[in-house]
C-alpha positions in Angstrom: 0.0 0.0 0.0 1.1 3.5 -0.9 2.1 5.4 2.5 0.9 8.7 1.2 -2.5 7.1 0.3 -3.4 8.0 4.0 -2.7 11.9 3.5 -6.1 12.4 3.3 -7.1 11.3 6.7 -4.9 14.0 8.1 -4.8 16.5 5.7 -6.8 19.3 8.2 -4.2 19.0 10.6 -1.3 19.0 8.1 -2.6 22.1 6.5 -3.4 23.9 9.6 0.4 23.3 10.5 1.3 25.0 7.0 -1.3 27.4 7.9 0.2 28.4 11.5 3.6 28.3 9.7 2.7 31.0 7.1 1.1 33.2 9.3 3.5 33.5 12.4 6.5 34.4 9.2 3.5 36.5 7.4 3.1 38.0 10.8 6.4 39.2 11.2 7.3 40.5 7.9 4.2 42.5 7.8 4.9 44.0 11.4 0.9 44.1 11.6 1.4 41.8 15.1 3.6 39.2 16.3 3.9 35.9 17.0 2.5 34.6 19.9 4.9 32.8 23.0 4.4 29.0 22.8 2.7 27.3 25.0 3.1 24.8 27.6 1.5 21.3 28.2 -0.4 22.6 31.2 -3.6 24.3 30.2 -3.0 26.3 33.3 -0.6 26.1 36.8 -1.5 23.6 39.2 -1.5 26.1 42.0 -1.6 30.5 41.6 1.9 31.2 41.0 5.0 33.6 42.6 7.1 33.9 39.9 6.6 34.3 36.2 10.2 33.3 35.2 13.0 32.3 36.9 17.0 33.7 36.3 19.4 31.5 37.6 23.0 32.4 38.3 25.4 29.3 37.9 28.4 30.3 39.1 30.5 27.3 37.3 33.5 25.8 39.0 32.1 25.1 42.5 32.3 28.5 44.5 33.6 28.5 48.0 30.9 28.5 50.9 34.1 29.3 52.9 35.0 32.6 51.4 31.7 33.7 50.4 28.4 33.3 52.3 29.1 30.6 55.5 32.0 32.2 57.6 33.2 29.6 60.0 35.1 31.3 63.1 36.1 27.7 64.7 37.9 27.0 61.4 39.5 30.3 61.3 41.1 29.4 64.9 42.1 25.8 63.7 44.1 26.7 60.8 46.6 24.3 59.9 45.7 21.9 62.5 44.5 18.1 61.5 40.8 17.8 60.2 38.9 16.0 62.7 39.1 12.3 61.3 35.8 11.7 62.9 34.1 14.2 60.2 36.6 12.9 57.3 37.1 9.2 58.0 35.6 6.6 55.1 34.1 9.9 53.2 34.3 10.6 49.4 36.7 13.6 48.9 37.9 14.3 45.2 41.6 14.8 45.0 43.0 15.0 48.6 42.0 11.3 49.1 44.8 9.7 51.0 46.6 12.5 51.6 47.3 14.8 55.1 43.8 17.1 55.9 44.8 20.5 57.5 41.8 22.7 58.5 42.3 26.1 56.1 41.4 29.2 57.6 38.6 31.7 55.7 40.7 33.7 53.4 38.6 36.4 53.6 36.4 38.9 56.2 32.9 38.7 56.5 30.7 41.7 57.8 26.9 41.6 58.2 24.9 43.7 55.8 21.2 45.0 56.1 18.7 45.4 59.2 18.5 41.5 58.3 22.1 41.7 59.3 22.4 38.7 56.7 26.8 37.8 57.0 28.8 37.4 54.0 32.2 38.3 52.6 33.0 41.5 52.8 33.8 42.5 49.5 30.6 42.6 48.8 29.3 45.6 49.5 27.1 46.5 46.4 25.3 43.3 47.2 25.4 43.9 50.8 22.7 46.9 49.8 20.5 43.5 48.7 20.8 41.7 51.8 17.3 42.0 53.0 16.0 40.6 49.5 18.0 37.8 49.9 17.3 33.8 51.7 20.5 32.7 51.8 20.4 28.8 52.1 23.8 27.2 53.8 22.7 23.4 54.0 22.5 22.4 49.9 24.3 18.8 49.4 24.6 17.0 46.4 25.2 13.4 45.5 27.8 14.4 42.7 31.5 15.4 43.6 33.5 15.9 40.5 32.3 19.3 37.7 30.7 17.3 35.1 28.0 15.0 36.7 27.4 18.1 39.4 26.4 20.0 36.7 24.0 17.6 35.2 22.8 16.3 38.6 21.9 20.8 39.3 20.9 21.0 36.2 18.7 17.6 35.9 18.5 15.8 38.6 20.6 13.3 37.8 24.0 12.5 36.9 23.1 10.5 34.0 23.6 12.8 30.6 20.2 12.6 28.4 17.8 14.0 31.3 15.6 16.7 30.4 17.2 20.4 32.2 15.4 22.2 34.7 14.4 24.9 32.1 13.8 22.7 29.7 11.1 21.4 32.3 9.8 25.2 33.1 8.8 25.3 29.3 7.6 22.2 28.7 5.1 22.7 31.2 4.2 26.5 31.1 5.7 27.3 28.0 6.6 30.9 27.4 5.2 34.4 27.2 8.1 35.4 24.8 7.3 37.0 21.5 10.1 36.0 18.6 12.7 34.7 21.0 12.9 31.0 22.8 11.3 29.8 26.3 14.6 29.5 27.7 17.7 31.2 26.9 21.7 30.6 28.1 24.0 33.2 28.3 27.9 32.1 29.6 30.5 34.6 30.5 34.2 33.9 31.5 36.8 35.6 34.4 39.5 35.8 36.3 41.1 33.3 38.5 40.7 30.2 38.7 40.5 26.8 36.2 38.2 27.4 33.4 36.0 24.0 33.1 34.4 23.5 30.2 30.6 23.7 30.4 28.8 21.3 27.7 25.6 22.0 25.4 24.3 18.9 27.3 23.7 21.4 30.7 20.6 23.0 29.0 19.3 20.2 27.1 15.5 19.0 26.6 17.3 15.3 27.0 13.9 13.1 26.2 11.4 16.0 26.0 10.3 17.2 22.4 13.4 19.3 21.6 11.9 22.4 21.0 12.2 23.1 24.7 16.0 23.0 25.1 17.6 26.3 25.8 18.8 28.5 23.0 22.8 29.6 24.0 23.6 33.4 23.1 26.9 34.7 23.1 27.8 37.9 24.3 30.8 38.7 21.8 30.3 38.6 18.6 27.5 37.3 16.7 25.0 35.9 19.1 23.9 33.2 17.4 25.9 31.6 14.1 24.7 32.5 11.1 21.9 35.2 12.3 22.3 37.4 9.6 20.7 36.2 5.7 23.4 36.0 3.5 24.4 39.2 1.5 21.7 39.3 -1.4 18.9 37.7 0.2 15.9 39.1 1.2 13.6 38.4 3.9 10.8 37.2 1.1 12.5 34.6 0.1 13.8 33.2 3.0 10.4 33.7 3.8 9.3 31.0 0.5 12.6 28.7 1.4 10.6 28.4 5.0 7.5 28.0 3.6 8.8 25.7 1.2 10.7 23.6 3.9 7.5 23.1 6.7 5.6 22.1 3.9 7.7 19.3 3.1 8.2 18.5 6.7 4.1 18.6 6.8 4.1 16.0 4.0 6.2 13.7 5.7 4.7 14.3 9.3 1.3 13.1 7.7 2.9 9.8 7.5 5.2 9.2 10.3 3.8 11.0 13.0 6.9 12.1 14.5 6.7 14.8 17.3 10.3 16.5 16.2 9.0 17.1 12.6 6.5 19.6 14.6 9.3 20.7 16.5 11.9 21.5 13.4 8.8 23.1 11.9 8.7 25.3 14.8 12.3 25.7 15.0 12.7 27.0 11.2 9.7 29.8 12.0 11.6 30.7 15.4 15.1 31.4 13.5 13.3 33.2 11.7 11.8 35.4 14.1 15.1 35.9 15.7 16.5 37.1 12.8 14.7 40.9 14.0 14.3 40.2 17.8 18.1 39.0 18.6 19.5 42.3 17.3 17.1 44.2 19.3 18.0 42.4 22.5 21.3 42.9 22.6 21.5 46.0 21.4 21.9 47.6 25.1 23.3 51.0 23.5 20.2 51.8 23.7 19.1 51.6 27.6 20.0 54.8 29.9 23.5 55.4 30.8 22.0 55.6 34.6 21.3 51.6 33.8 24.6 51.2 32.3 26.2 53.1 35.1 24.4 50.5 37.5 25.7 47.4 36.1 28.9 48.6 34.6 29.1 47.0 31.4 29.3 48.2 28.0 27.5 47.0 25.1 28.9 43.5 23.9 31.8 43.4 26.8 30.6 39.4 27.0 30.9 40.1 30.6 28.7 38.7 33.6 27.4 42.1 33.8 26.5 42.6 30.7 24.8 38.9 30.5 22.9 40.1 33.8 21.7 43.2 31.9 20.7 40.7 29.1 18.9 39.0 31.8 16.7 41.6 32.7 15.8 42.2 29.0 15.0 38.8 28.5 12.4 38.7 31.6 11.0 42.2 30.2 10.2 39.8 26.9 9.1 37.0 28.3 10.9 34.5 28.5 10.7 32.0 31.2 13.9 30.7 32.2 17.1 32.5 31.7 19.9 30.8 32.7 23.8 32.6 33.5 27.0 31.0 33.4 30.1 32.5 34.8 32.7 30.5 34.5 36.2 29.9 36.7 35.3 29.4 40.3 37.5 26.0 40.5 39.7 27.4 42.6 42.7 24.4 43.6 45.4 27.0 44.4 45.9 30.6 45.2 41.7 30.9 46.3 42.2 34.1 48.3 43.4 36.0 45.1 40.8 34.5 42.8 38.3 34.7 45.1 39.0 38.6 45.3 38.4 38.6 41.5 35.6 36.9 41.7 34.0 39.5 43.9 34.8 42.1 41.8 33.1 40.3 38.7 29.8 39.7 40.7 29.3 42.2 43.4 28.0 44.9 41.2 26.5 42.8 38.5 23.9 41.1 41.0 23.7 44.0 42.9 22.2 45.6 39.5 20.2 42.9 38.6 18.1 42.8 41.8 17.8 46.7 41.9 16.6 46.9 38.2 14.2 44.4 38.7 12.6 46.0 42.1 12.7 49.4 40.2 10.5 48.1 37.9 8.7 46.1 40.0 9.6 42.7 38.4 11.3 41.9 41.2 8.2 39.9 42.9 7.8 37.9 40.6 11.1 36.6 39.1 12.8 34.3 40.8 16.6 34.6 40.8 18.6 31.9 42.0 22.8 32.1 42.3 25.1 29.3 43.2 27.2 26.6 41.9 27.2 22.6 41.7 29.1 22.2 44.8 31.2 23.9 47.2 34.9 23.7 48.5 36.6 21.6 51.3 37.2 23.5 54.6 41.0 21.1 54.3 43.6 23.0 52.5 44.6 21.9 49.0 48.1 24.1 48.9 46.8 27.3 49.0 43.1 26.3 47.6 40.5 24.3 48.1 39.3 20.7 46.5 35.7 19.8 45.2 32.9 19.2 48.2 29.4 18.1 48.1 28.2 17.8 51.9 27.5 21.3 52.3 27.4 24.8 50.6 25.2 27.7 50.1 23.1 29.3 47.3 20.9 32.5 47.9 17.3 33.8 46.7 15.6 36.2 45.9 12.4 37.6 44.7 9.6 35.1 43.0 7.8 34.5 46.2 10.8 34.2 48.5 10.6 35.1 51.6 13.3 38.1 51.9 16.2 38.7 54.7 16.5 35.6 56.1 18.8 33.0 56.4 18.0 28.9 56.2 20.0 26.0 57.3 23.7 25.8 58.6 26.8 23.9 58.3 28.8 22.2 60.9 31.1 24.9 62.8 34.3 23.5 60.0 31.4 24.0 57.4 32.5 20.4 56.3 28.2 18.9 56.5 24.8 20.2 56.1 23.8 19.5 59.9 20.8 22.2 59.9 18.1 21.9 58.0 19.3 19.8 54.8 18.6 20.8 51.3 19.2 18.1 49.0 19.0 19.8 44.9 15.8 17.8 44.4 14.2 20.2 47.4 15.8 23.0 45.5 14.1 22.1 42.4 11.1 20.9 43.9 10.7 24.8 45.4 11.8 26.4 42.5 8.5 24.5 40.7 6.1 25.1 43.0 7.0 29.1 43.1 6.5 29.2 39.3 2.7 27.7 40.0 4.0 23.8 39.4 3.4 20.8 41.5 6.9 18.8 40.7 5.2 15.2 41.6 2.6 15.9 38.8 4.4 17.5 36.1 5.8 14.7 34.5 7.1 13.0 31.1 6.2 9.4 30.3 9.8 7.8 28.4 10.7 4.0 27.6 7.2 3.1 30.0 8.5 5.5 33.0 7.1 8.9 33.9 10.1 10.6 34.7 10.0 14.4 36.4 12.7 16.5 37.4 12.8 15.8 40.9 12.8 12.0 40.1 11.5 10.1 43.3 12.4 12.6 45.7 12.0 16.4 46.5 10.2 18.7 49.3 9.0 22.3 48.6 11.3 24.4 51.0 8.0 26.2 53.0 10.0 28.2 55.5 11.7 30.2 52.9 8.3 30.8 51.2 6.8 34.4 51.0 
């Protein structure tokens, strides 16, 4: 039997998909309207929610709970002297397995900041202005102790590669507001100090959801996405008829096979499209006050964190659900109390600005921002650094339904364990679900006869940090 004999059975849909095709490029060329954000598979949240759309600050390299928001005074005082081998004995520790562990002192000052009188490192005074906007959580653990699998395991759930990321999730199930631009949206900046790990495609993949929903990587020198511009000669009409022409075959075959990504590369082609006008816009920040580039102290395509938070706050004015930041370089082995003075420098500001711009324009309530790395760093010296350490370190938040000032959770007095309040990354995802109007147990994805979600079999909703 002829396969295409069946076209007929299907044709409504398959024209309707030629149909939304032509109209969302027709749309845009016109400039009577534009295209509409896509949606998600919920008809509607499970629950009223807190935040709209969620920025999330991965600080990439595992930052130091140590020399940044957990000051220990008891390790201070035992500098140099053996690690308890109560605490260490028969435990997973990266690199300094087998080897002497010497208590290592904080490298740095910490000073409380606010009426919340929330204590962090002191060279953070722009951020210090924040303090009573900020939860900052001390008691995170994860199961994964080496860059690569940590990274998957904050940014799935698991450590296996192929899991759907956390924004990938956020779309899937809400889908986004965004006019012309994706759901979800990476930006990656580097710095100073420190080993620069490489961070793979794989950290904002959809994994087994329909792949329309992975995030969309800009880049903040250069081009910001590879081959944005038509070639020289073209016009947007007949790129317009190559589209056209290329979902309609796609359509054809669809009829046939009924394969969910053929939808998805349909939608794909229209959204390239549409970025074609909307990228340019975005990151064209010449354009916003000097006052706002004064604020975050960047200058228009610097590829710095500042600039990407500046990016950030565009993005949430557009719509788009889940913005995601690399800064890269916080694997700090040797010479931590340099690099983490460097480090300061790069974020201090930058996150100051980002939570100020959002309150000025009220925003601030409902976006949820989110800073903090895949792990920590070992309160045992590693020359003069620090080795990889999952038992305890912190993350902040802010904003979104967060309750603001307030601190959740501790570490032991070496900050070695989570001994107060544990927050295991499923909780953190489980939280960050419910505040965007998602209940994580039911949002789920049903692959080779197992609905998977992204806190897997596990997960709490964090309710003393809630609003």
């Amino acid at each position: 039997m002829n396969p295409y004999s069946s076209l007929h059975r299907r044709a409504f849909l398959t024209r309707a998909t030629y149909g939304f095709g032509a109209a969302a490029l027709g749309s845009l060329l016109n400039n009577d309207s534009q295209a509409a954000g896509v949606p998600g598979i919920l008809a509607s949240p499970h629950h009223t929610p807190k935040a709209k759309r969620v920025i999330f600050l991965s600080m990439a390299g595992g930052p130091s709970h140590l020399e940044t928001f957990d000051y220990k005074p008891v390790l201070a005082k035992m500098d140099g002297q053996p690690m308890p081998e109560s605490m260490t004995k028969g435990q997973q520790i990266a690199q300094l397995q087998g080897q002497a562990l010497k208590c290592f002192a904080p490298q740095h000052e910490f000073k409380k900041f606010g009426q919340s009188g929330q204590e962090f490192n002191a060279l953070l005074p722009l951020l210090g202005t924040m303090a009573d906007e900020m939860c900052i959580v001390r008691s995170v653990f994860s199961e994964a102790i080496n860059h690569d699998p940590a990274h998957m395991f904050m940014n799935t759930g698991s450590q296996i590669a192929g899991r759907p990321s956390m924004g990938a999730w956020a779309t899937y199930g809400l889908g986004s507001e965004a006019q012309n631009l994706p759901g979800f949206v990476v930006l990656t900046s580097n710095g100073r100090g420190g080993q620069n790990q490489p961070i793979a495609a794989r950290q904002w993949a959809a994994g087994f959801l329909p792949s329309r929903y992975q995030g969309v990587h800009l880049r903040g020198k250069g081009d910001p996405v590879m081959y944005l511009n038509a070639p020289p000669g073209v016009s947007a009409g007949r790129q317009q008829d190559v589209v056209n022409a290329i979902n309609q075959l796609n359509g054809q075959h669809d009829a046939v096979v009924h394969d969910p990504e053929i939808a998805t590369r349909i939608a794909q082609y229209e959204m390239a499209f549409q970025m074609q006008s909307s990228v340019p816009e975005l990151m064209d920040i010449a354009k916003e006050p000097a006052s706002v580039l004064d604020l975050y102290g960047c200058k228009p395509g610097d590829g710095s964190f500042a600039y990407n938070c500046l990016l950030a706050r565009r993005l949430a004015e557009r719509g788009v659900r889940f913005i995601q930041l690399y800064h890269k370089d916080w694997d700090h082995h040797g010479d931590i109390k340099q690099s983490i003075t460097w480090k300061m420098e790069e974020i201090d500001r930058a996150c100051m600005a980002l939570l100020s711009d959002l309150k000025q324009r009220d925003m601030l309530k409902d976006t949820l921002v989110i800073w903090g790395g895949e792990f920590g760093r070992t309160p045992m010296s590693q020359g003069n650094g620090r080795d990889h350490h999952n038992k305890g370190f912190s993350i902040w938040m802010a904003g979104g339904g967060i309750k603001p000032g307030i601190s959740y959770g501790a570490t032991d007095e070496l900050g070695y364990q989570a001994v107060q309040d544990p927050v295991e990354v499923h909780d953190l995802h489980a939280t960050m679900q419910h505040l965007m109007g998602i209940e994580h147990t039911k949002l789920t994805y049903r692959f080779q006869g197992r609905d998977y979600r992204l806190t897997d079999i596990k997960g709490k909703v964090l309710t003393p940090i809630l609003a």
